[in-house]
C-alpha positions, -999 to +999 in steps of 0.1 A: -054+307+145-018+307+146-020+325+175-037+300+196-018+278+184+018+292+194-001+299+228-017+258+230+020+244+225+039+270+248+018+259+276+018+222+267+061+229+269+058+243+302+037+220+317+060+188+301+091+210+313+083+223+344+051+203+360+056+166+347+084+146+369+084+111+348+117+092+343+114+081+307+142+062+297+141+068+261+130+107+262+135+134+283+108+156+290+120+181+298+137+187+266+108+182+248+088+207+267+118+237+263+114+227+220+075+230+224+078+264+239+104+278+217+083+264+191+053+282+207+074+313+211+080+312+174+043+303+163+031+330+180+054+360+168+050+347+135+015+350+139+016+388+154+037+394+123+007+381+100-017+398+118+002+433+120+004+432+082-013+456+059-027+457+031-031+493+015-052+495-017-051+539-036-081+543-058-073+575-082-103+591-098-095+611-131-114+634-152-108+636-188-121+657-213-120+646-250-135+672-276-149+645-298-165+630-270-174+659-245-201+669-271-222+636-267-213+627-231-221+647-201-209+686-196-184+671-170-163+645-198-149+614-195-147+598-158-115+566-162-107+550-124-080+534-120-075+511-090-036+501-076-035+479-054+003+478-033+015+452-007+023+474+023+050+444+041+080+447+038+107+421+045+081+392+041 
């Protein structure tokens, strides 16, 4: 969404900056279209950023054999998982 977004108010800028010729007397136009499209700019990258960033979750699968247990439980012992989830960003 943020994508669309930074992409909806860079062209809004460049059409106030470059394609609207009104003399406003308390707002210049063409001002307020370069901040919309740095804005844009900004939105946008920001959400490339979002989008690039990953998520990596390790799932480590142990088997344990306990004596006083390995009699009653199946031949192959004790299965414990253990899930770890790590935030792969960095900088953010």
């Amino acid at each position: 969404m943020s994508i669309g977004a930074g992409i909806a108010l860079f062209a809004i800028g460049a059409i106030l900056a470059f394609a609207v010729n009104v003399d406003l007397g308390w707002v210049n136009l063409d001002m307020v279209g370069y901040i919309l499209m740095i804005a844009g700019a900004a939105v946008f990258l920001i959400g490339i950023v979002l989008l690039f960033r990953r998520r990596r979750t390790d799932t480590v699968t142990r088997t344990v054999t306990d004596p006083a247990v390995a009699r009653t439980a199946e031949p192959g012992g004790v299965t414990h998982r253990v899930t770890r989830e790590t935030d792969g960003t960095v900088g953010l």
